[in-house]
VOLUM-664877 format. One record per residue (C-alpha): residue in one letter; z, y negated, x negated. Coordinates in steps of 0.001 Angstrom, whole numbers. Each point is the difference from the previous one (the first is absolute). Layout:
BEGIN
pt type->A Z->Z Y->Y X->X
...
//
This chain:
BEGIN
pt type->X Z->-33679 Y->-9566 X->-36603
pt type->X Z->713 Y->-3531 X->-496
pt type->X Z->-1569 Y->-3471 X->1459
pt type->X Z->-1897 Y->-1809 X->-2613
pt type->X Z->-1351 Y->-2799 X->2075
pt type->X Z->-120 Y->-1693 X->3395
pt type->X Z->-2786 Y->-1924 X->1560
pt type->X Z->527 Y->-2138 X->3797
pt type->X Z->-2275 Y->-1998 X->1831
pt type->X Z->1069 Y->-1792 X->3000
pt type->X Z->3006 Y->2378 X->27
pt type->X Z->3261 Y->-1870 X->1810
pt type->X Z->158 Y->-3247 X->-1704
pt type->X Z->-2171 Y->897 X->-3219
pt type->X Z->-3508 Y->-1338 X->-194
pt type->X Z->-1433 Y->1827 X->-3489
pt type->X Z->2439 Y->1408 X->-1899
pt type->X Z->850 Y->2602 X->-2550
pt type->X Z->1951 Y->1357 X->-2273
pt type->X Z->620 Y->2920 X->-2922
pt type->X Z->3351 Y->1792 X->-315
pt type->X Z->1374 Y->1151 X->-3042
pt type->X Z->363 Y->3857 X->-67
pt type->X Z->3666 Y->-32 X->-552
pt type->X Z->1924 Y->-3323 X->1108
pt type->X Z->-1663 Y->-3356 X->1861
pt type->X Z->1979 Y->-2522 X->1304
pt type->X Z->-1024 Y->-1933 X->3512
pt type->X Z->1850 Y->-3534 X->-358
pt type->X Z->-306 Y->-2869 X->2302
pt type->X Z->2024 Y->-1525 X->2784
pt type->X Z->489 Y->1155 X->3142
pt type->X Z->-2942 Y->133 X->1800
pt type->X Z->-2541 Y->-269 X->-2618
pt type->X Z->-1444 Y->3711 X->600
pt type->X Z->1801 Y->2469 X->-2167
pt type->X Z->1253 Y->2802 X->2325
pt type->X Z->-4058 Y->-297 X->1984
pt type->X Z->-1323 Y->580 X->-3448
pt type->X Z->2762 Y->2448 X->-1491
pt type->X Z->265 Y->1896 X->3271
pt type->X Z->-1970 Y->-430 X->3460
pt type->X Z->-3380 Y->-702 X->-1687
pt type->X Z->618 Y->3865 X->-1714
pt type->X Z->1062 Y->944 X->3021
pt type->X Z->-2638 Y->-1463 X->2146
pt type->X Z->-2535 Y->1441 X->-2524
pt type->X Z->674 Y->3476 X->-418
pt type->X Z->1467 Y->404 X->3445
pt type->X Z->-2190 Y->-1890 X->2332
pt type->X Z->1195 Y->-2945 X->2739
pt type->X Z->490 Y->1950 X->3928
pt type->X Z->998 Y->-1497 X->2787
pt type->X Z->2033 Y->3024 X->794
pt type->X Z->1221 Y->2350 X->-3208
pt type->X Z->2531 Y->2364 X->-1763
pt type->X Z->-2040 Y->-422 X->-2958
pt type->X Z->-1787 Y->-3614 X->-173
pt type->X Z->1795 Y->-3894 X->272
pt type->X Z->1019 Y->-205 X->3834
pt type->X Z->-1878 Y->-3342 X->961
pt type->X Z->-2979 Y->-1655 X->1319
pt type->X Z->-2307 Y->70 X->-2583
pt type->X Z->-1097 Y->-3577 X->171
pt type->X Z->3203 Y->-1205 X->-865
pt type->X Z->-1009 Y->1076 X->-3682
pt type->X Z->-3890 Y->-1442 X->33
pt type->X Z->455 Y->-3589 X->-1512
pt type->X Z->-1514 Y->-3421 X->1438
pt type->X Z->-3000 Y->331 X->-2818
pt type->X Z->-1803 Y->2718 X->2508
pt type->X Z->-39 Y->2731 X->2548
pt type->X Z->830 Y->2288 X->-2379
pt type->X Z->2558 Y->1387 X->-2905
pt type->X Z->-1235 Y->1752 X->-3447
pt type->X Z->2913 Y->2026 X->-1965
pt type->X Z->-1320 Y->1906 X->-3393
pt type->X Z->2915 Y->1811 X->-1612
pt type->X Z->-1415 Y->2020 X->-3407
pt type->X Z->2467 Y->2654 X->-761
pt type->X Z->53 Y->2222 X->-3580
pt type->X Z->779 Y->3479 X->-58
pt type->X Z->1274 Y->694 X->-2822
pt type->X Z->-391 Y->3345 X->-381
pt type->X Z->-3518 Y->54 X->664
pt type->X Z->-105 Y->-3433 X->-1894
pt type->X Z->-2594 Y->-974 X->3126
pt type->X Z->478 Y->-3460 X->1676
pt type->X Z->-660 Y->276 X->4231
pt type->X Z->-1090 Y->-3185 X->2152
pt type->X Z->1191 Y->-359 X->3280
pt type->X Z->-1604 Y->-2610 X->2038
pt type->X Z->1055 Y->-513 X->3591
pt type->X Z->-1822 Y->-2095 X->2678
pt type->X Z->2178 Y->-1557 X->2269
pt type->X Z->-1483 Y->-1606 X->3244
pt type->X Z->2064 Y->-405 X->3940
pt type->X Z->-1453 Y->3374 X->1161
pt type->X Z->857 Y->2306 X->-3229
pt type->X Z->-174 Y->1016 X->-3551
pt type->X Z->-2726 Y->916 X->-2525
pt type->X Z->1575 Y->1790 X->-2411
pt type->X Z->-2423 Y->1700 X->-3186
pt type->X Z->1114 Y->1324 X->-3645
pt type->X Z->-1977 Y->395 X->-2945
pt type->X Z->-559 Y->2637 X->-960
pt type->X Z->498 Y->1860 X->3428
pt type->X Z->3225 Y->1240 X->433
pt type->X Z->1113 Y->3617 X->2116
pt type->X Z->722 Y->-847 X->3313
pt type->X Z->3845 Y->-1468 X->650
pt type->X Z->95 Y->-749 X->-3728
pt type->X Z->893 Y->-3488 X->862
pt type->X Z->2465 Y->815 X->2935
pt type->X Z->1910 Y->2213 X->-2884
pt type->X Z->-651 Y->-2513 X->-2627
pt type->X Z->2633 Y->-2206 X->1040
pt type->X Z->2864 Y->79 X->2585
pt type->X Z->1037 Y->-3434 X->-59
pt type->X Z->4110 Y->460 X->665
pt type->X Z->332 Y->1374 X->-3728
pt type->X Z->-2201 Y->-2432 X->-1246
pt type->X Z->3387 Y->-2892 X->283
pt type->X Z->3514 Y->958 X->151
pt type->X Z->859 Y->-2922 X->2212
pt type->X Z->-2745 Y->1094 X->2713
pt type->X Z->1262 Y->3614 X->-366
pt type->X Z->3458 Y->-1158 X->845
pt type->X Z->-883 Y->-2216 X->2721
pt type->X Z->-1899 Y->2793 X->1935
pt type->X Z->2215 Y->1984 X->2913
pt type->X Z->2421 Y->2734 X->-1902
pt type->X Z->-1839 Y->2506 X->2236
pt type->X Z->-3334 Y->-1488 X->-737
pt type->X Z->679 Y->446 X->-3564
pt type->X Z->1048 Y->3939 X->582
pt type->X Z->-3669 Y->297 X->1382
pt type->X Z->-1830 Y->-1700 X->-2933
pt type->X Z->1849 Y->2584 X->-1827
pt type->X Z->-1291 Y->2902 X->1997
pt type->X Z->3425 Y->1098 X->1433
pt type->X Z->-367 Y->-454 X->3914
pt type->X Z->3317 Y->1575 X->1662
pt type->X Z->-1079 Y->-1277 X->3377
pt type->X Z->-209 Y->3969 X->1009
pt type->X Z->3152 Y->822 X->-1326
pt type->X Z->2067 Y->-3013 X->1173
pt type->X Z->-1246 Y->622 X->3248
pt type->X Z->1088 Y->3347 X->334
pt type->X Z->3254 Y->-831 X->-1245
pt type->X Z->651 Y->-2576 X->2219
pt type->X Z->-1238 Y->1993 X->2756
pt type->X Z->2520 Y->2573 X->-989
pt type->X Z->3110 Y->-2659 X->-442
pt type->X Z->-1232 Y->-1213 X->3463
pt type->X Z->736 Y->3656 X->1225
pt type->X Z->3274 Y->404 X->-1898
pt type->X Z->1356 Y->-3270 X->1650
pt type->X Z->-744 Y->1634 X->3365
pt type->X Z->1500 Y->2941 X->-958
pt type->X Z->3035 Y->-983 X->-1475
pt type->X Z->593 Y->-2064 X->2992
pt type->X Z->-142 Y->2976 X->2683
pt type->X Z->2252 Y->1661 X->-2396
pt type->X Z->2578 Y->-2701 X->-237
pt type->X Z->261 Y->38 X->4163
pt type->X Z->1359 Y->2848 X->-18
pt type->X Z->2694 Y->-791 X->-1507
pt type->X Z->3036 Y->2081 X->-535
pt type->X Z->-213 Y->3132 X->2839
pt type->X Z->3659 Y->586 X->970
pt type->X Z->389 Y->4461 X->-321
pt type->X Z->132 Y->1444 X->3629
pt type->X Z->1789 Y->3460 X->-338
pt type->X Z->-2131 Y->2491 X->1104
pt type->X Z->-309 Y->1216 X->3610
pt type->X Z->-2218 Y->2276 X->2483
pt type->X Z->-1059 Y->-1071 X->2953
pt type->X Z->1068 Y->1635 X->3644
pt type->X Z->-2800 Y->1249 X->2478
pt type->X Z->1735 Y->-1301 X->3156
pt type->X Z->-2231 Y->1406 X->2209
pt type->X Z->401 Y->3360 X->-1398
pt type->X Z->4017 Y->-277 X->365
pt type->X Z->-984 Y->-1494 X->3445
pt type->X Z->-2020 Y->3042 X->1538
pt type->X Z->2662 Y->2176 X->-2217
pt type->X Z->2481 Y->-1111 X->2205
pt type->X Z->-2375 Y->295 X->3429
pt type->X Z->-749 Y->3627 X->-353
pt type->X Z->3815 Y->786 X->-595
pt type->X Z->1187 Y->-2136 X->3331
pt type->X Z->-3515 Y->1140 X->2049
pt type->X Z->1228 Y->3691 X->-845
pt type->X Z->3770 Y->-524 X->820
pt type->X Z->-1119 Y->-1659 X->3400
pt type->X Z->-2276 Y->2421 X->908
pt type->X Z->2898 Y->3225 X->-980
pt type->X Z->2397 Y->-2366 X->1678
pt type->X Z->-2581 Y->291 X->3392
pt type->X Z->-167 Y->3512 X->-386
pt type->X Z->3572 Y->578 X->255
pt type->X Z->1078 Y->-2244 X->2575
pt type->X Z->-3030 Y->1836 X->2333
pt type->X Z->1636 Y->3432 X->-1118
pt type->X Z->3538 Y->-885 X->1144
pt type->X Z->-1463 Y->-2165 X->2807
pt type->X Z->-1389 Y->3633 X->1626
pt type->X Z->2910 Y->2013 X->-1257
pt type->X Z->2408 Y->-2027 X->1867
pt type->X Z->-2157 Y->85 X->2966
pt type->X Z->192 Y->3968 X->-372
pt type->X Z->3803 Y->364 X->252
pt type->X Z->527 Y->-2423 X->2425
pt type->X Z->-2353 Y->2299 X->2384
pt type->X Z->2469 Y->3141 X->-894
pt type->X Z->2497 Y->-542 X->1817
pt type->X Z->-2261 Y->-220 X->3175
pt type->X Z->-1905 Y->3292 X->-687
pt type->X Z->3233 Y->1918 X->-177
pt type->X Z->1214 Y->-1307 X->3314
pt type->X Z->-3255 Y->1648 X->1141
pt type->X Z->793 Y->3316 X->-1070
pt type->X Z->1025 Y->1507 X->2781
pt type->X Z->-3005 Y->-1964 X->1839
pt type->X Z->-2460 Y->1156 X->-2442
pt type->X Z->1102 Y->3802 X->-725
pt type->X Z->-3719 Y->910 X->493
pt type->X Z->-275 Y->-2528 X->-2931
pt type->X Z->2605 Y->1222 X->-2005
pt type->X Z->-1823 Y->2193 X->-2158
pt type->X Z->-2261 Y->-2495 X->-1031
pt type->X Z->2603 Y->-2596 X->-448
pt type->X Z->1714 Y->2381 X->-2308
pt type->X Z->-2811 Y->588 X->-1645
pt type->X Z->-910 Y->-3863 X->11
pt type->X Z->3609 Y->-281 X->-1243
pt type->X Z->-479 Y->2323 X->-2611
pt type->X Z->-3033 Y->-1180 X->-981
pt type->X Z->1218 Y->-3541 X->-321
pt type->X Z->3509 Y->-391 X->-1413
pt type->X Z->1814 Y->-2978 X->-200
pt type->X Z->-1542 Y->-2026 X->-3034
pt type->X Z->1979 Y->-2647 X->-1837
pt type->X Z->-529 Y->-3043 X->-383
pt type->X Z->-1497 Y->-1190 X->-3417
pt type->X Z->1877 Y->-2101 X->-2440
pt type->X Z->-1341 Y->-3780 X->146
pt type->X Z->-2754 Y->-738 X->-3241
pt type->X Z->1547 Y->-1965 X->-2226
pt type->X Z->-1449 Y->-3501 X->-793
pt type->X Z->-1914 Y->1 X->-3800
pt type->X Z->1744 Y->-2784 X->-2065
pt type->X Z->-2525 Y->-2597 X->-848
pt type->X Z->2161 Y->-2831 X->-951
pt type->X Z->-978 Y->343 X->-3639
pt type->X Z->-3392 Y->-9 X->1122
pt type->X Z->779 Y->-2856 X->2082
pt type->X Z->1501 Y->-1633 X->-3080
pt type->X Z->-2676 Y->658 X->-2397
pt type->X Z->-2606 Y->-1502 X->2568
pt type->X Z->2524 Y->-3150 X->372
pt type->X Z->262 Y->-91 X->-3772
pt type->X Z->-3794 Y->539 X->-401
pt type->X Z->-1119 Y->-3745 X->185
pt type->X Z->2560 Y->-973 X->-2715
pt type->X Z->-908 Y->2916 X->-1729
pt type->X Z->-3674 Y->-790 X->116
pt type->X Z->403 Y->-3461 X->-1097
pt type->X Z->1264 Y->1374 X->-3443
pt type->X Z->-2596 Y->2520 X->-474
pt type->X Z->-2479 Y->-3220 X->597
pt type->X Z->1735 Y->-1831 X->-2536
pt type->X Z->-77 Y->2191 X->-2368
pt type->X Z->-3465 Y->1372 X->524
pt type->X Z->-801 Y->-3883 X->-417
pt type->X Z->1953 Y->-227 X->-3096
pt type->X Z->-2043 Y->2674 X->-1427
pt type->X Z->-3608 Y->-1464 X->1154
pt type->X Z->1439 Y->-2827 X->-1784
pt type->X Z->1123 Y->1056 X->-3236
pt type->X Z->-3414 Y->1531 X->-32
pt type->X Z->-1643 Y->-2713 X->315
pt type->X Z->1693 Y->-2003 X->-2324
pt type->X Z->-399 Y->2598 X->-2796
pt type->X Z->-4075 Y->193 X->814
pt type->X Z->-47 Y->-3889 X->-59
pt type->X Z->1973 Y->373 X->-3472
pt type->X Z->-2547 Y->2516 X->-1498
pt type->X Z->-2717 Y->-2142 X->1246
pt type->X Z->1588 Y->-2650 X->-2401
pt type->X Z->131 Y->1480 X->-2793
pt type->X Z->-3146 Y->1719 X->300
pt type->X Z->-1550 Y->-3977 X->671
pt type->X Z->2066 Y->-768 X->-3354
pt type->X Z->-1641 Y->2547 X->-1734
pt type->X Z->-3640 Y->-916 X->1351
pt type->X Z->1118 Y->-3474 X->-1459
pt type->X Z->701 Y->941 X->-3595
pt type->X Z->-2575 Y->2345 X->170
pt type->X Z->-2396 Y->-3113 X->1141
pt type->X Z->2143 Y->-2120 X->-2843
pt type->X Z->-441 Y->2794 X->-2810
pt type->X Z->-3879 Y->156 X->821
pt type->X Z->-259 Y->-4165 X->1
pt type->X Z->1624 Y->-61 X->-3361
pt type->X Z->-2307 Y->2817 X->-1583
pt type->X Z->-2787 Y->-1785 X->1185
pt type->X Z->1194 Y->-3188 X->-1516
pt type->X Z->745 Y->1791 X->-3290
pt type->X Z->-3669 Y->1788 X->450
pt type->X Z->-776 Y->-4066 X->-1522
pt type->X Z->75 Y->-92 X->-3607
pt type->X Z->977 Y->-4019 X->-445
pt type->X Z->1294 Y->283 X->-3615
pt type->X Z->2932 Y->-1636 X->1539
pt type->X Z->4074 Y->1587 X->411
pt type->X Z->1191 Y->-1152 X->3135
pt type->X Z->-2980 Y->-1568 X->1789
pt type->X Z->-12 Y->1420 X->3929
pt type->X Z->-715 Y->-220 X->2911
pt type->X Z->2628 Y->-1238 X->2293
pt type->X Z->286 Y->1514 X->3928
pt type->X Z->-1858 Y->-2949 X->1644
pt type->X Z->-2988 Y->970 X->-2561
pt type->X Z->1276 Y->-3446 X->-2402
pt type->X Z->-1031 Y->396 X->-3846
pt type->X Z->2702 Y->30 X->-2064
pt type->X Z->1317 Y->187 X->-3058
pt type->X Z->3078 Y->901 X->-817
pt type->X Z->1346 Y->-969 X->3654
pt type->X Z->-1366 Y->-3367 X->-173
pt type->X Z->-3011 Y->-1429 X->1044
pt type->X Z->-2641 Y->-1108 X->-2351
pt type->X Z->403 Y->-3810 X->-115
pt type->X Z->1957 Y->-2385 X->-409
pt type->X Z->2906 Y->-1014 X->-422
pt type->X Z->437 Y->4134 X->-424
pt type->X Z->-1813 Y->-282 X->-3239
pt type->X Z->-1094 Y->-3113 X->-1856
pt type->X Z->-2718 Y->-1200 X->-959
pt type->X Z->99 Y->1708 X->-3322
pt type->X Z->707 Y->3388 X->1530
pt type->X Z->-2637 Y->-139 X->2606
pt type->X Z->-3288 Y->-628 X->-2789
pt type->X Z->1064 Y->2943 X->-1403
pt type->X Z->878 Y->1982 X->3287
pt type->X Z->-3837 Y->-739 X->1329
pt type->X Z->-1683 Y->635 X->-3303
pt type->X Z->1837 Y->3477 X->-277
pt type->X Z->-846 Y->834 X->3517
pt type->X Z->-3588 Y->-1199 X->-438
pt type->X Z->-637 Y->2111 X->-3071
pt type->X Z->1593 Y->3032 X->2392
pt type->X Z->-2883 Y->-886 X->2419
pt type->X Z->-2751 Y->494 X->-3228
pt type->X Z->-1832 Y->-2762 X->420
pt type->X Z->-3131 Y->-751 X->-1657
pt type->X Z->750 Y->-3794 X->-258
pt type->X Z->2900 Y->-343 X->-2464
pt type->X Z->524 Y->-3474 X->946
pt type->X Z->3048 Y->-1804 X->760
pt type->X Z->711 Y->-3379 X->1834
pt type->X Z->3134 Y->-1845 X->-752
pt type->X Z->277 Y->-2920 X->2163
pt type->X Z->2600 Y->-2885 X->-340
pt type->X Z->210 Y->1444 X->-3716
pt type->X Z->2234 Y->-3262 X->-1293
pt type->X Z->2855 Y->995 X->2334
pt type->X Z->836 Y->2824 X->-2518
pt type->X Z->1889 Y->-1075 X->-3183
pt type->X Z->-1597 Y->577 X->-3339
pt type->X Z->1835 Y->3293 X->-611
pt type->X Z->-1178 Y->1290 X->3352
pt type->X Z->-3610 Y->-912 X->-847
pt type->X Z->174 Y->1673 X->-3084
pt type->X Z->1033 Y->3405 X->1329
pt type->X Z->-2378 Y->-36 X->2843
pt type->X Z->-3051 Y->-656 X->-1803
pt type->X Z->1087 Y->2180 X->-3252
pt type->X Z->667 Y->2569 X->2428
pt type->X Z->-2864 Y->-359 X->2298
pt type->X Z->-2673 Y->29 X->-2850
pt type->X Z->1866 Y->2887 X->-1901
pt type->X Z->-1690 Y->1959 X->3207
pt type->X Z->-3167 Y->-1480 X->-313
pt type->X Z->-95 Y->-2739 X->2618
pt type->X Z->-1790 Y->-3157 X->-40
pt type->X Z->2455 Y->-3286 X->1437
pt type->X Z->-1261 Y->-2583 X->1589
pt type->X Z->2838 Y->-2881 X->1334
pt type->X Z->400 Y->-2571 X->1829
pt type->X Z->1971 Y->-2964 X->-1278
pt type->X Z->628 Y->-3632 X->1357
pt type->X Z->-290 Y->-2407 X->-2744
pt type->X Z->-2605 Y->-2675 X->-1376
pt type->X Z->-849 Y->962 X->-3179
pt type->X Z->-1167 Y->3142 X->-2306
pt type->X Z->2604 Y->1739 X->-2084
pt type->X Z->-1698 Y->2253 X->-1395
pt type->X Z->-4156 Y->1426 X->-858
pt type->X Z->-165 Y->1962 X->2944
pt type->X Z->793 Y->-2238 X->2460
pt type->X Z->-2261 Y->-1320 X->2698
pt type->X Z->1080 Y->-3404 X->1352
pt type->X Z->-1093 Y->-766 X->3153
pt type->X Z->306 Y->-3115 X->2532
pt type->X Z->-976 Y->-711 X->3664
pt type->X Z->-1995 Y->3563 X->-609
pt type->X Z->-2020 Y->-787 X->-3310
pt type->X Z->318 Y->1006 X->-3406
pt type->X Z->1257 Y->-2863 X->-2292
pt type->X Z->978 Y->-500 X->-3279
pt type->X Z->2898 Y->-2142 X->420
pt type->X Z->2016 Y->-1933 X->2848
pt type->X Z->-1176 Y->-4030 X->-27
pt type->X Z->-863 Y->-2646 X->1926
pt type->X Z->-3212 Y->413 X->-388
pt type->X Z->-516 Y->3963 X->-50
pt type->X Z->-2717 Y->1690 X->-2199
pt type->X Z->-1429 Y->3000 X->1635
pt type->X Z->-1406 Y->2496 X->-2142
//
């Protein structure tokens, strides 16, 4: 679908004006300022897309700003042929302060206009000068999910790796078991309560014994005293003999107990340390599979972004999306001085024919900065794939049949002092 012919009234700075375009190649020309981009570009635009205030999709402005001083109002008709249906389309929109009017005949489906035309592949030089990440989005390819989770996950990583790194190097602590001092403590109780006590017993047992023999002596002096008593003495005597003395208990050692309790502090203190060392090498090694399992997450997260990228079928080796969610192509953005001029016409057209759009039109502004041999190629190459050119050219004179010459926003014929409008 191509434009055939465009039709303002009180549109920017042009009062009644129109114009045809040749179905291959027409050339704006005028100087700077004399409308060509408004007629070669925003006019289009403003036509198939509709002036808001607010939009992703229409000219970000007031809408007054493109009524001219001839009314309260703006009139755009664009007629477009579709080729394959060999069926021309009017578009007429109705531009007041408060909104649009926009009608086709015959009726189009709904959004037909909306997917008629999405003006950043219409001109290389307005593709280029749109946001790298803007331009991913024209294209479809919106990483914002992706990039998000993979900076959420290098965010993560960061904080890892840094809790890893303060633990440095953890000196080796030889391994030792701790003492229970209180066990060695009441250990060593029992065995001096139960000397004491034997110690008690036997110093009562010899205390009485002793106390026996001294009396002896006394109760034989009484012998001849006590006859009547003798037989019971004798028997007394008989039934108690003489008892010896018992051998003195011998003290339990406890100074390695008393030792190991000294030595149980120390001893302690390495167990600690060592129990330590282990929590810590733990630690460290959890913190380290955490890593890599966050470094897996993140190529997982990587490998997914890049098969959604390649999900796009461009027609294009090496264009990509970069980690920040940039367009580019080959690692470099698409502009300039990246790519020249030359490079970038043929760039946009490609990636507006990957788009399928049903207006195979191309804008080529500032069209004289290329050299001859450049303008050759682009336009051999751009109607080889069936596009219709339309440039834009500062100059002050036709060069060739299809070239529309236009001054202070009118038609002409030629540049004079006296100008001829037509």
């Amino acid at each position: 679908m191509k434009i055939k012919k465009l039709e303002l009234k009180n549109f920017a700075q042009f009062t009644d004006f129109e114009c045809e375009f040749d179905k291959n190649v027409t050339h704006l020309v005028g100087v700077n300022g004399s409308g060509k981009t408004t007629i070669g570009l925003t006019s289009v635009w403003a036509c198939l897309k509709g002036i808001a205030e607010r939009s992703k999709d229409g000219l970000v402005g007031e809408r007054f700003r493109f009524i001219g001083k001839a009314g309260k109002s703006s009139d755009i008709k664009l007629t477009v042929y579709d080729e394959k249906t060999q069926k021309e389309v009017v578009i007429k929109n109705h531009i007041t302060a408060t909104g649009n009017n926009i009608t086709c005949q015959p009726v189009q489906e709904e959004n037909w206009l909306f997917d008629l035309l999405n003006v950043a592949f219409l001109s290389a030089k307005n593709f280029s000068n749109i946001d790298s990440k803007k331009q991913a989005l024209l294209l479809g390819v919106d990483t914002t999910e992706h990039d998000e989770k993979i900076k959420v996950l290098k965010e993560e990583f960061t904080l890892l790796n840094r809790d890893y790194r303060n633990f440095g190097d953890i000196a080796v602590v030889e391994p030792t078991e701790s003492v229970d001092v209180s066990a060695l403590v009441e250990k060593k109780g029992k065995l001096e309560s139960v000397y004491y006590h034997e110690q008690e017993l036997v110093t009562e047992h010899n205390t009485s014994v002793s106390h026996v023999n001294q009396q002896r002596p006394q109760w034989v002096e009484k012998i001849s005293e006590l006859k009547e008593q003798i037989k019971k003495c004798e028997k007394w005597l008989v039934d108690n003999p003489e008892v010896a003395l018992k051998e003195a208990v011998v003290k339990p050692d406890t100074e390695k107990l008393r030792e190991q309790i000294q030595n149980a502090q120390q001893t302690n203190n390495a167990a600690n340390q060592y129990q330590g060392y282990l929590e810590q090498t733990k630690l460290k090694e959890e913190k380290k599979k955490e890593l890599a399992h966050n470094k897996t997450k993140q190529d997982e997260a990587e490998n997914t972004r890049l098969e959604y990228i390649k999900s796009f079928n461009f027609g294009f080796k090496g264009l990509n999306v970069d980690p920040t969610g940039n367009l580019v192509l080959n690692d470099r953005p698409i502009r300039e001085p990246y790519f020249s001029k030359g490079e970038l016409e043929l760039i946009v057209a490609k990636l507006c024919m990957s788009q399928n759009p049903k207006l195979t039109t191309r804008f080529i502004d500032d069209f004289e900065l290329l050299d001859e041999a450049n303008q050759a190629k682009i336009v051999d190459g751009l109607l080889e794939k069936g596009f219709q050119i339309i440039t834009a050219e500062v100059g002050n004179k036709k060069t060739e049949d299809n070239t529309i010459l236009l001054r202070e926003c009118k038609k002409v014929e030629k540049y004079e002092e006296k100008t001829t409008l037509v």
